[in-house]
Backbone bond lengths (Angstrom), bond angles and torsions (degrees), N, CA, C in turn:
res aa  C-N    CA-C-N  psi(-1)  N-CA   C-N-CA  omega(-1)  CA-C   N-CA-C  phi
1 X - - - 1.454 - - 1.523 109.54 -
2 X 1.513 124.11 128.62 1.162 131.30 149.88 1.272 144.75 -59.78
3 X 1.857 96.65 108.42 1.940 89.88 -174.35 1.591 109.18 -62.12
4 X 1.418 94.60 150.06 1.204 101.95 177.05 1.788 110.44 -93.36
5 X 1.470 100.79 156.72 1.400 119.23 -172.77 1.817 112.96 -37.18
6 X 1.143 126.28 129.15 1.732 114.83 -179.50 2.166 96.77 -71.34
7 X 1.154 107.79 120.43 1.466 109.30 162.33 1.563 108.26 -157.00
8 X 1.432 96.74 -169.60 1.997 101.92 -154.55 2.090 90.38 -70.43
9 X 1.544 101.51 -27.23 1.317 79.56 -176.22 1.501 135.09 -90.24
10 X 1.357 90.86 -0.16 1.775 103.94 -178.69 1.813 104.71 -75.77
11 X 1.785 99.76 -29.97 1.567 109.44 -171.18 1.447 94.19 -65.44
12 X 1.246 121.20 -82.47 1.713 106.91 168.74 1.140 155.56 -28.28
13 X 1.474 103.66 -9.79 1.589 122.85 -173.13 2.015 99.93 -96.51
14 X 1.565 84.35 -29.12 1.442 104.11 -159.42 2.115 92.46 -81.70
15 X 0.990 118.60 -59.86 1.705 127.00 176.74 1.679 85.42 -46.63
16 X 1.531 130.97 -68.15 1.412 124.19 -152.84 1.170 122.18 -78.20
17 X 1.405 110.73 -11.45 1.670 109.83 164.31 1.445 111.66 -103.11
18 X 1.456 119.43 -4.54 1.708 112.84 138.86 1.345 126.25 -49.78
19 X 1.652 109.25 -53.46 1.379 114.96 -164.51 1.661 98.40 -67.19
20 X 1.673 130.81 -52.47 1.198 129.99 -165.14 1.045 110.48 -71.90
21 X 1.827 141.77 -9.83 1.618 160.21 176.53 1.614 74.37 -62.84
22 X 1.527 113.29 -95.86 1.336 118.11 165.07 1.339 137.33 33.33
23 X 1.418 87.20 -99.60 1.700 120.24 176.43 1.543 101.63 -53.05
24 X 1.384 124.25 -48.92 1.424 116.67 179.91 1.281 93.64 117.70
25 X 1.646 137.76 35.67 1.144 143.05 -168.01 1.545 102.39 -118.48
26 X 1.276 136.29 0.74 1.057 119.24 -164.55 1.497 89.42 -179.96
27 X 1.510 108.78 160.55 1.582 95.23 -162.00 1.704 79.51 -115.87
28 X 1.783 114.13 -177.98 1.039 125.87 -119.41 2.297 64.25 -125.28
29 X 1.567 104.02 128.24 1.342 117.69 -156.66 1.811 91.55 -74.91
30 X 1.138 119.32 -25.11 1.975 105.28 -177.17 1.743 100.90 -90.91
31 X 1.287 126.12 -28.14 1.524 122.82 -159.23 1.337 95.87 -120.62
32 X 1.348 128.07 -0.63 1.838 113.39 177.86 1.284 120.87 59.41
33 X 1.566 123.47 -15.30 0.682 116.01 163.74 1.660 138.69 -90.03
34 X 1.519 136.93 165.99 1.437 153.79 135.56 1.294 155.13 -45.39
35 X 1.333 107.90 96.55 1.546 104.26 -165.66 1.213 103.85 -142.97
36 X 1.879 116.48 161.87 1.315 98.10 -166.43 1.894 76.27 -125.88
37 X 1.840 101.22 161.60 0.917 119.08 165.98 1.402 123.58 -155.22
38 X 1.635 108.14 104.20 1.736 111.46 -166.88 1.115 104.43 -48.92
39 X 1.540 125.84 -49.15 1.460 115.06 -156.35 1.256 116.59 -64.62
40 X 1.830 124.65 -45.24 0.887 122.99 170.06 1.526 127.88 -73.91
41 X 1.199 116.00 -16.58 1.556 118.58 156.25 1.709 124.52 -40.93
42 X 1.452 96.37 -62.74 1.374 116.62 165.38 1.334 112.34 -36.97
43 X 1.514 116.52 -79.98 1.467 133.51 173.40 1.563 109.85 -12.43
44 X 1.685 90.87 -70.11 1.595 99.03 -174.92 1.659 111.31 -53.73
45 X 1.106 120.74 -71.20 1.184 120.07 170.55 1.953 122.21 -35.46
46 X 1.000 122.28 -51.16 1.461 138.49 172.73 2.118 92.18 -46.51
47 X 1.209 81.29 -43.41 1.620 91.25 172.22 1.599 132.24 -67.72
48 X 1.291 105.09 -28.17 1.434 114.03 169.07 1.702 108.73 -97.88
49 X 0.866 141.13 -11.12 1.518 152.54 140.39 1.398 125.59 -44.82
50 X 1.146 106.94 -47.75 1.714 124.69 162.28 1.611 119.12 -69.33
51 X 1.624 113.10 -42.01 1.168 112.00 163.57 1.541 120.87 -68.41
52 X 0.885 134.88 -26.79 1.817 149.45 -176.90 1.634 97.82 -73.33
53 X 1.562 104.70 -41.47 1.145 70.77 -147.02 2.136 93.28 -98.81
54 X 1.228 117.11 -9.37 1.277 119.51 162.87 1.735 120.15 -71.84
55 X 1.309 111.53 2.82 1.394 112.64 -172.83 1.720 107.15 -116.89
56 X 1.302 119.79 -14.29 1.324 140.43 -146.53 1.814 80.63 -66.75
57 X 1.614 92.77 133.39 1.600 98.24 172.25 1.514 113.37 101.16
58 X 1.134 125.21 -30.08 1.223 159.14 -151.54 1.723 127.19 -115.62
59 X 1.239 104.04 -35.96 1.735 142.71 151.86 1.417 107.70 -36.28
60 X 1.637 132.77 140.68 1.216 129.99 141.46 1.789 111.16 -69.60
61 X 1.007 92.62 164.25 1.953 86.96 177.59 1.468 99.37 -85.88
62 X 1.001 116.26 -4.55 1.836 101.75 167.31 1.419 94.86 -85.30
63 X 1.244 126.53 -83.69 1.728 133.24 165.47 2.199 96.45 1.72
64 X 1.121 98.11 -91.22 1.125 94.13 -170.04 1.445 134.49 -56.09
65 X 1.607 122.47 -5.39 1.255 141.23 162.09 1.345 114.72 -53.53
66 X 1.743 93.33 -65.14 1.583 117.17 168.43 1.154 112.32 -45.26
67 X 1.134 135.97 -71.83 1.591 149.74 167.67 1.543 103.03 -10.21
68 X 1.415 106.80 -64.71 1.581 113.69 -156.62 1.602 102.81 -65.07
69 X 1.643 102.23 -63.62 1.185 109.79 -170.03 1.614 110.93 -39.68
70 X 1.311 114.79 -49.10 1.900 130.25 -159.89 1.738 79.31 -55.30
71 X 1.385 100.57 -43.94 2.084 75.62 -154.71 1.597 83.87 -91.23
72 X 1.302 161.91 25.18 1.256 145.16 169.03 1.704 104.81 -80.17
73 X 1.288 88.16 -54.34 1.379 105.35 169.45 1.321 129.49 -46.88
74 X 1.680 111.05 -69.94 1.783 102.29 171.21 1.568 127.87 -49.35
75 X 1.764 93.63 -33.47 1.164 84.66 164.76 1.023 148.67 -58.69
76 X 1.580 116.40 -25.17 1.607 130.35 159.26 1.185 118.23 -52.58
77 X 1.242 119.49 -49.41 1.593 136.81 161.34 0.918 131.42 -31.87
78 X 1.810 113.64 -62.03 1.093 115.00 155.34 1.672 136.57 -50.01
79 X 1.554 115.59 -34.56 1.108 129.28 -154.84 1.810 92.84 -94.23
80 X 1.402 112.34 -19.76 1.883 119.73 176.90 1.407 121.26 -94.97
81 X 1.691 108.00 -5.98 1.099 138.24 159.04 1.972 109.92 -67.32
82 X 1.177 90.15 -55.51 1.929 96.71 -166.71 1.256 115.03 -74.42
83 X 1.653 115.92 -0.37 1.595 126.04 -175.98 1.063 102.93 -108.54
């Protein structure tokens, strides 16, 4: 398998399929399996928050579309997770 190129969007793809591993959205790529873990959900996400907001300005407007939406979303996740 071919690594793919290092860029801003692989870093985000890479934090958001932590956070959704996490969340219990996606199973875990060596064991297939599902598990959820708030703390590290959080983390990840707390993690894409930090990136947004140290990059702000700096973003393509696709980049930063992407950006928003990925964490609009987990965040729902997260927050449909805690109920």
């Amino acid at each position: 398998m071919k690594t793919p190129e290092a860029s801003m969007s692989v870093l985000m793809m890479s934090l958001a399929s932590s956070a959704a591993m996490a969340l219990g959205l996606a199973p875990h790529p060596e064991s297939g399996e599902t598990s959820k873990d708030k703390n590290m959900a959080k983390f990840n996400i707390d993690l894409l928050l930090v990136l947004k907001e140290k990059t702000k300005g700096n973003l393509s407007s696709d980049e930063e579309r992407f950006l928003n939406h990925v964490i609009q979303d987990l965040q729902l996740k997260f927050v449909e997770m805690k109920a």
